[in-house]
Short mmCIF file of the C-alpha atoms (twelve columns), coordinates in Angstrom:
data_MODEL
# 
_entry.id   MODEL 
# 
loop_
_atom_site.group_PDB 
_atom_site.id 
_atom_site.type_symbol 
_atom_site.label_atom_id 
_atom_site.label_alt_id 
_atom_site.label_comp_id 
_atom_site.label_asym_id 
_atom_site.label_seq_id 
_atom_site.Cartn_x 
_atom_site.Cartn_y 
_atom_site.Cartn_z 
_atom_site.pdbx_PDB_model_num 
ATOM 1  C CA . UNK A 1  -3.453  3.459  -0.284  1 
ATOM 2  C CA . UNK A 2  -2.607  7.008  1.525   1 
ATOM 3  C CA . UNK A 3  1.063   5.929  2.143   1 
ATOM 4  C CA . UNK A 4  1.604   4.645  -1.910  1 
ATOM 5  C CA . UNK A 5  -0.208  8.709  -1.776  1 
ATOM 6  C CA . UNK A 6  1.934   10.329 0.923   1 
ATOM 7  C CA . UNK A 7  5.405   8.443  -0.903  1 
ATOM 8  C CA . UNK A 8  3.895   9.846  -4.691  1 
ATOM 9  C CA . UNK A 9  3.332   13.038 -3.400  1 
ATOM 10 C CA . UNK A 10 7.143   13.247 -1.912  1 
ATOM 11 C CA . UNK A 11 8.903   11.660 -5.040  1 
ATOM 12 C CA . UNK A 12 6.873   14.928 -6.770  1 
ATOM 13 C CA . UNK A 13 8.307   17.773 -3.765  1 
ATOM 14 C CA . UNK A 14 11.426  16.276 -4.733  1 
ATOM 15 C CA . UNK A 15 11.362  16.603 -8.434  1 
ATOM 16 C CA . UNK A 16 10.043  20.100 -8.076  1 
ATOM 17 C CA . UNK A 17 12.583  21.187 -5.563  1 
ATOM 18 C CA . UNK A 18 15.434  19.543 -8.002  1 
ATOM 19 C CA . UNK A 19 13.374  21.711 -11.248 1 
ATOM 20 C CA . UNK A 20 13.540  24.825 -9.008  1 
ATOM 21 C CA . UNK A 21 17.100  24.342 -8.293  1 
ATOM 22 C CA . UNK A 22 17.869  24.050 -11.722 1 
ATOM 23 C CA . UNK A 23 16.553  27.326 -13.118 1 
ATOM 24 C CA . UNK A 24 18.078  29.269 -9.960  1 
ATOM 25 C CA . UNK A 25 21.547  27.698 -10.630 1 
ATOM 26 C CA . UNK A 26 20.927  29.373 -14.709 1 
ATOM 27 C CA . UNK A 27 19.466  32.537 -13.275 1 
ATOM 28 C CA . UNK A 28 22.271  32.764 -11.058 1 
ATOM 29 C CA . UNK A 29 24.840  32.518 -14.013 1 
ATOM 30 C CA . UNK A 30 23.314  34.746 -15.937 1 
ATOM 31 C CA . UNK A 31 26.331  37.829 -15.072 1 
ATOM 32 C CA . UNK A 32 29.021  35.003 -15.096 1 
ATOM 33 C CA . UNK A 33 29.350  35.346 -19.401 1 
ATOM 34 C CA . UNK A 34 29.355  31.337 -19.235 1 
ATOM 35 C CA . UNK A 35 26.625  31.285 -21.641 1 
ATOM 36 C CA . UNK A 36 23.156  32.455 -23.078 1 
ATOM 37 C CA . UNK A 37 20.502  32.532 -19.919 1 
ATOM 38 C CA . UNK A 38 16.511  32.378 -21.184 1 
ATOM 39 C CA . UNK A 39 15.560  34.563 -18.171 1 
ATOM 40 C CA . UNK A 40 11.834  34.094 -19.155 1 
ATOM 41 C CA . UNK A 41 11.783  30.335 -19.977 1 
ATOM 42 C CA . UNK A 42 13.979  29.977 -16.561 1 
ATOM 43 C CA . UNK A 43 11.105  32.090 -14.669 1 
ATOM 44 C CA . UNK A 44 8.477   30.086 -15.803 1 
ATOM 45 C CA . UNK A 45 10.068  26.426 -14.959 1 
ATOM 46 C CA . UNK A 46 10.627  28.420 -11.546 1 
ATOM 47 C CA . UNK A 47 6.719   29.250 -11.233 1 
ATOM 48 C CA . UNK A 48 5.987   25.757 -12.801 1 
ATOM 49 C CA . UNK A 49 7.822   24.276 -10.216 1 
ATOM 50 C CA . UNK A 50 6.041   26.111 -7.402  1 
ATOM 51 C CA . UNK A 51 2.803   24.897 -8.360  1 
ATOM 52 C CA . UNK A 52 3.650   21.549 -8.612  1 
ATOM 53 C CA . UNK A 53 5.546   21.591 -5.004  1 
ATOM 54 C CA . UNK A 54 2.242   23.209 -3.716  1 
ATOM 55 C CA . UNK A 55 -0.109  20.515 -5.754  1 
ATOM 56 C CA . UNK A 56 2.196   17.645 -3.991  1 
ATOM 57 C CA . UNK A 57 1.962   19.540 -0.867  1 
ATOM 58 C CA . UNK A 58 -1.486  19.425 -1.097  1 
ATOM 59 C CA . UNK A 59 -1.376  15.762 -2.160  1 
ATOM 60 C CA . UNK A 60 0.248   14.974 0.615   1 
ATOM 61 C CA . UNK A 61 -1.385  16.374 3.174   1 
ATOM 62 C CA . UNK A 62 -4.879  14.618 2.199   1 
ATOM 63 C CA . UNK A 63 -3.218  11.124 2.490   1 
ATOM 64 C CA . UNK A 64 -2.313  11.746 5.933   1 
ATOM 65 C CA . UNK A 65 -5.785  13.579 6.578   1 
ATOM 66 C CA . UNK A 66 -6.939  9.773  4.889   1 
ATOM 67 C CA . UNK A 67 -4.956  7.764  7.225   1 
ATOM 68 C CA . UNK A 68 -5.564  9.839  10.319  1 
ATOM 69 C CA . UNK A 69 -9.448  8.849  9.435   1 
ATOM 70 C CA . UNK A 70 -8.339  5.453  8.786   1 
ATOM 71 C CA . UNK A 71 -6.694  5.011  12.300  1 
ATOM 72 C CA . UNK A 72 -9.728  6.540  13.730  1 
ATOM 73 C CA . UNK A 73 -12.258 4.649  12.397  1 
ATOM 74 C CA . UNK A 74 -10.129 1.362  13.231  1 
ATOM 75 C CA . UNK A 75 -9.145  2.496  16.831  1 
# 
């Protein structure tokens, strides 16, 4: 159960990482003239993307706390 947890709650860093990537790369171009930037859409999809590293973060760190107990109560 708290590795199917600790593997859901990577797969989510990831996607959040990739989302925050994104909107940096379009912030970054924003003085480059290749296009129209939404400075305030990109801004939020940044913050978004912070609170869903942090949620998976947080995810992640109370399967291991789980299979740390696990192991204890076993050993």
């Amino acid at each position: 159960m708290s590795m199917s947890v600790i593997s859901s709650a990577n797969y989510g860093m990831r996607a959040a990482t990739s989302r925050l990537e994104s909107s940096a790369s379009k912030i970054a171009r924003i003085g480059d003239g290749s296009g129209d930037v939404d400075v305030a859409g990109e801004m939020i999809n940044v913050l978004q993307a912070k609170f869903e590293f942090e949620a998976n973060a947080k995810m992640a760190r109370a399967g291991g706390d789980m299979l740390k107990s696990a192991i204890d109560i076993l050993a």
